[in-house]
C-alpha positions as CSV (number, residue, x, y, z in Angstrom):
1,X,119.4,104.7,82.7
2,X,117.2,103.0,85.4
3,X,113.8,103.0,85.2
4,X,111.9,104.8,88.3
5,X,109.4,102.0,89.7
6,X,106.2,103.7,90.5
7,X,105.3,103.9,94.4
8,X,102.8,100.9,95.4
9,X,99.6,101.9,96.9
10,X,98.8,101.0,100.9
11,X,98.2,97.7,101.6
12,X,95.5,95.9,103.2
13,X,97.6,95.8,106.6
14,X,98.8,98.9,106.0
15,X,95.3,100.3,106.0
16,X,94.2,98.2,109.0
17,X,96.8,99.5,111.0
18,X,95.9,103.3,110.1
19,X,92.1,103.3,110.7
20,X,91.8,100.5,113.5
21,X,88.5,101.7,114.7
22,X,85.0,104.1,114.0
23,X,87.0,106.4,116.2
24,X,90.1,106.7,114.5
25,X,88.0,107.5,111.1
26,X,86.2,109.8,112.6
27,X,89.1,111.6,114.2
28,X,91.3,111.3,110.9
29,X,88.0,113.0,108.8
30,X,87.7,116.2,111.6
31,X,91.4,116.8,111.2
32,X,92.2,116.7,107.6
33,X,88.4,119.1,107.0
34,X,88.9,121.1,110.6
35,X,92.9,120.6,111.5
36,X,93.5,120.3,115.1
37,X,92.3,124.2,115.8
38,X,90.5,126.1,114.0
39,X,88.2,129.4,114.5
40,X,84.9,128.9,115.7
41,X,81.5,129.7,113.7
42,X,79.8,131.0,116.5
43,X,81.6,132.5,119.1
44,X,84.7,133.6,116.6
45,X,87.7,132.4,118.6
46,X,90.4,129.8,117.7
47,X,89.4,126.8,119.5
48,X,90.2,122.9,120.0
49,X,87.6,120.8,119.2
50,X,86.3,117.5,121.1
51,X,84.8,114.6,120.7
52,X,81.0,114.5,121.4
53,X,80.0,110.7,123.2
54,X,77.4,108.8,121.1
55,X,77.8,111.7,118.0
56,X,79.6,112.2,115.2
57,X,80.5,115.4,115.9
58,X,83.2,117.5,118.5
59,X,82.6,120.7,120.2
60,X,84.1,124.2,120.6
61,X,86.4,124.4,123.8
62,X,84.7,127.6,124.4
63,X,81.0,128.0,123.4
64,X,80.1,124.6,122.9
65,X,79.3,124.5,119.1
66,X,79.1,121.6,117.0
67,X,80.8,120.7,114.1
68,X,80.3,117.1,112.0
69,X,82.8,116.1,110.5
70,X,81.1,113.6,108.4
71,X,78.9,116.4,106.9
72,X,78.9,117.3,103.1
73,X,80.6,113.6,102.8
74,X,79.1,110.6,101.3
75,X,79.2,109.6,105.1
76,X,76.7,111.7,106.4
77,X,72.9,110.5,107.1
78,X,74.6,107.0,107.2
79,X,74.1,104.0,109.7
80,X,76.9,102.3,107.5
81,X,80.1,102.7,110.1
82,X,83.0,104.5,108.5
83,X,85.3,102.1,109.0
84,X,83.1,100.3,105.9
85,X,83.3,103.4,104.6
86,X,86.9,103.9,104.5
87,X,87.7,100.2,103.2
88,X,85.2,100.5,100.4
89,X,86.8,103.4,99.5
90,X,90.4,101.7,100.0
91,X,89.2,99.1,97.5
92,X,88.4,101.2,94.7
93,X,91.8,102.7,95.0
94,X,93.7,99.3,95.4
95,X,92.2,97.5,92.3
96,X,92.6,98.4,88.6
97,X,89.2,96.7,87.6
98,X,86.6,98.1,89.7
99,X,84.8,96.9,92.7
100,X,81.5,95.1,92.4
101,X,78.8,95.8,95.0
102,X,78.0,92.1,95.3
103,X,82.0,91.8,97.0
104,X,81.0,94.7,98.9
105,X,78.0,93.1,100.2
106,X,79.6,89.9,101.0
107,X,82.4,91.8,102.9
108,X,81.0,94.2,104.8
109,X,77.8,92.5,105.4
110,X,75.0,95.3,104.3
111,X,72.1,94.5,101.8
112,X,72.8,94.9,98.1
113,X,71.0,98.4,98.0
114,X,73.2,99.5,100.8
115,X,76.5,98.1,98.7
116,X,75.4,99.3,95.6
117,X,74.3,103.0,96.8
118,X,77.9,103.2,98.8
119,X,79.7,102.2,95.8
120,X,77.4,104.4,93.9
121,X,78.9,107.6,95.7
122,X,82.2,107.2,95.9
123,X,82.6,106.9,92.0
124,X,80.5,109.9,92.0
125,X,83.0,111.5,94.1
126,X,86.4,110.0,92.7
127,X,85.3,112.3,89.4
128,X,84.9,115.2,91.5
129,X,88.4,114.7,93.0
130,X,90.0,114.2,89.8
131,X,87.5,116.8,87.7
132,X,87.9,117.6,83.9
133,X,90.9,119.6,83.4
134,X,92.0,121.4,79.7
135,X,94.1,118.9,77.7
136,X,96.7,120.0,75.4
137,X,98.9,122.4,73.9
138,X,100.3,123.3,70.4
139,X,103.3,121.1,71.5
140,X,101.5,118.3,72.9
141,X,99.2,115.9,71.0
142,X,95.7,114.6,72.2
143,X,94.3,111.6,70.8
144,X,90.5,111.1,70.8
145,X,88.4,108.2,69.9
146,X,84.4,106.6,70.3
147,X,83.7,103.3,71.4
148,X,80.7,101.3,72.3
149,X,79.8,100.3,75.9
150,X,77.0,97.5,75.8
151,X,75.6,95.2,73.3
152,X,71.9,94.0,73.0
153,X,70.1,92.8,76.1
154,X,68.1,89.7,76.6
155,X,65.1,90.7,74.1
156,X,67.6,91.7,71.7
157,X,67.2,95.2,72.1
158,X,70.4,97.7,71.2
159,X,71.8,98.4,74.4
160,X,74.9,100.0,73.0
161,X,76.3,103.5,74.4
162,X,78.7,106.1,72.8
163,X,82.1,107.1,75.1
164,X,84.1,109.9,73.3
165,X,87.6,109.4,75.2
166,X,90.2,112.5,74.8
167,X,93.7,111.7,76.5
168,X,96.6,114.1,76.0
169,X,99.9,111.6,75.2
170,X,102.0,110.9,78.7
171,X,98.9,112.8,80.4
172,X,95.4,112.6,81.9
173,X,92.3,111.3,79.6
174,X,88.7,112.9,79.5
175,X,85.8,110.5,79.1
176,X,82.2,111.7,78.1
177,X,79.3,109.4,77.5
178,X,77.6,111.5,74.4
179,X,74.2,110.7,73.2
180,X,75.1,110.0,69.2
181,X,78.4,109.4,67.3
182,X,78.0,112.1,64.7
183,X,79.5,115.3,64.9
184,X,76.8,117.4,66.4
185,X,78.1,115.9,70.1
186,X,81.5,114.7,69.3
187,X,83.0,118.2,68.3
188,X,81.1,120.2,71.2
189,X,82.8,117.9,73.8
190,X,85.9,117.8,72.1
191,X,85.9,122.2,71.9
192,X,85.1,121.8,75.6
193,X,88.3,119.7,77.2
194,X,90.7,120.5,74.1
195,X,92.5,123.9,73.5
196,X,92.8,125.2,70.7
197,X,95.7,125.4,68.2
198,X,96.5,121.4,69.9
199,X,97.5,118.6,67.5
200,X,94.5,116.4,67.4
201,X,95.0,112.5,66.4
202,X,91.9,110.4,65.7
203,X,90.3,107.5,62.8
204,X,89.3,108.7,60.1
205,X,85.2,108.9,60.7
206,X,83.3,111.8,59.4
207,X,82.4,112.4,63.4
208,X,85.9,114.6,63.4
209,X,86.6,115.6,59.8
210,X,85.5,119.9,60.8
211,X,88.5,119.8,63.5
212,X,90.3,121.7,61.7
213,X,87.7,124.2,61.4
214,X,87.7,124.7,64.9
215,X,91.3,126.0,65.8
216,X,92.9,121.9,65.9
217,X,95.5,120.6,63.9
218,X,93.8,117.1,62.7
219,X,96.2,114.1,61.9
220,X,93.0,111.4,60.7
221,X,94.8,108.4,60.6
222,X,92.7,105.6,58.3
223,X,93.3,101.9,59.9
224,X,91.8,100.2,56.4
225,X,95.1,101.4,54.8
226,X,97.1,100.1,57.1
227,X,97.5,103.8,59.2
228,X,98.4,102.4,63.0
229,X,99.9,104.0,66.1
230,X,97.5,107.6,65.9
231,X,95.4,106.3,68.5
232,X,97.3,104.2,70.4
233,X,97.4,105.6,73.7
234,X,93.0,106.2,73.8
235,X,92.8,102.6,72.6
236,X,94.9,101.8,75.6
237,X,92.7,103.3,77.9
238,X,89.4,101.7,76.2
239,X,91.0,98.0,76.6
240,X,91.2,98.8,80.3
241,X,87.7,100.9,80.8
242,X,86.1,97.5,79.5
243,X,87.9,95.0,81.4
244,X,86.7,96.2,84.3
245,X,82.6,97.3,83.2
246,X,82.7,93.8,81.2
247,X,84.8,91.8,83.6
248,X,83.6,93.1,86.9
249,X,80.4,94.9,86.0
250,X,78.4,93.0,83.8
251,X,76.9,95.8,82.6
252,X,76.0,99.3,82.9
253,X,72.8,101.7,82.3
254,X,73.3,105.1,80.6
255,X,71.9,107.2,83.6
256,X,75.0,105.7,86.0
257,X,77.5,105.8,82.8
258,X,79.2,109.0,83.4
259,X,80.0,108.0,87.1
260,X,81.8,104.6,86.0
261,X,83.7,106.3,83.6
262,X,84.2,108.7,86.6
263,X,86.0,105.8,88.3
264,X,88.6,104.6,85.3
265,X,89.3,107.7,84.6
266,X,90.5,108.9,88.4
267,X,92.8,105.2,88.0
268,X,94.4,106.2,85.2
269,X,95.2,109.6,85.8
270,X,97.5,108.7,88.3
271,X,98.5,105.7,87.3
272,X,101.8,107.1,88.0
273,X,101.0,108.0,91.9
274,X,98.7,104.8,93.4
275,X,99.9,105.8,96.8
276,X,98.4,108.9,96.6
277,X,94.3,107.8,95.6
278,X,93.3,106.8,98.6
279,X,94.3,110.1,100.7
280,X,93.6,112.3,98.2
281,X,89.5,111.1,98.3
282,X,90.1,111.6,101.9
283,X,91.8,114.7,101.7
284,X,89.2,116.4,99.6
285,X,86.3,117.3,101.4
286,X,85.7,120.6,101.3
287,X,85.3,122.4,105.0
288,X,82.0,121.8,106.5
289,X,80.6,124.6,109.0
């Protein structure tokens, strides 16, 4: 049987060609929020909508009202063009390992806050378009697993923070920076993503050993006695989160944690679709008014 090659995602000429100019962002943005009519606010009548000189923003055909397109979008309140924008967000999409803010400096040519505070918000917003979805099913396993992100800083002070990763086998993962290892956090999250009556792999720590309790049929698997494979897939996953915070990150503090792991996680669940990431963070802006 052949294997079906996963679609490749845009490429830099592709994305060139698409969004040539401020304009052609702009435009793109009003009609995948607005479409090319839509009923207007004020005066209540379908209506086109055009393009206000020197604003972001078009008017009703009939009454004159405003929309903004960029409004409710990491865009808006911005002097950063949205061209930048669009290729910051088209590299987070097109790399597996994340996207420093130092590169985005150096191509874009803002100041480091600037970089850091765009990149910053979109990671922010690629967990909102991919969101925390119920994993499992009494057919369907889910493997979940800690790790530690971190190490000791320079004064040799523990710097180390605890990820609790859930991933459903051939599906979508869950990843939830808790504030301990012990049970008292990992079970709550776990109750919270997993449904009940699921088959639940994981190690053997005394973090998951009341499962069972809970409605989950537990499979602890004990790596000192040679157990392997149970938490495969979630070990996957962790090699790949810490490439990129350890390869391309450096590091990471706990208050922006959640939104990094916000970023891997989008990647990976859909791994199976890259063509789609970039349109779907463009296609999922809510209406503005």
């Amino acid at each position: 049987m052949d294997k079906i090659k996963t679609p490749k995602g845009p490429t830099l000429r592709q994305f060139q060609a698409r969004f040539p100019t401020e304009d052609s962002c702009l435009e793109h943005l009003k009609l995948v929020r607005y479409g090319a009519k839509h009923t207007c606010a004020k005066c209540e009548r379908e209506a086109k909508y055009y393009r206000v000189k020197v604003r972001r923003s078009y008017e009703c055909e009939h009454c004159g009202y405003q929309v903004y397109p960029t409004a409710g979008t990491p865009f808006h309140g911005t002097r950063t063009s949205l061209r930048d924008w669009f290729y910051v967000m088209f590299l987070f999409t097109s790399t597996r390992n994340g996207v420093a803010a130092k590169r985005v400096q150096r191509e874009i040519g803002v100041t480091y806050k600037t970089a850091w505070r765009m990149c910053n918000l979109i990671r922010q917003y690629m967990g909102y378009v991919d969101g925390d979805g119920m994993l499992g099913s009494p057919s369907t396993i889910v493997e979940t697993d800690k790790t530690f992100i971190g190490g000791y800083d320079k004064r040799g002070k523990n710097d180390k923070k605890v990820v609790l990763g859930m991933v459903e086998r051939g599906g979508n993962v869950v990843a939830t920076h808790i504030p301990s290892r012990s049970g008292k956090y990992v079970i709550p999250a776990i109750t919270k993503t997993v449904r009940r009556g699921t088959p639940v792999n994981s190690d053997a720590a005394r973090a998951f050993e009341s499962l069972e309790i809970y409605g989950y049929t537990h499979h602890p698997y004990n790596s000192l006695k040679g157990e392997r494979g149970g938490t495969a897939v979630i070990e996957g996953f962790w090699g790949m989160l810490k490439r990129g915070i350890n390869g391309t990150y450096i590091s990471v503090s706990q208050k922006h944690l959640q939104s990094y792991l916000n970023e891997f996680e989008f990647r990976y669940n859909l791994r199976h679709e890259p063509h789609t990431m970039f349109d779907r963070l463009l296609l999922s802006f809510p209406r503005g008014v």
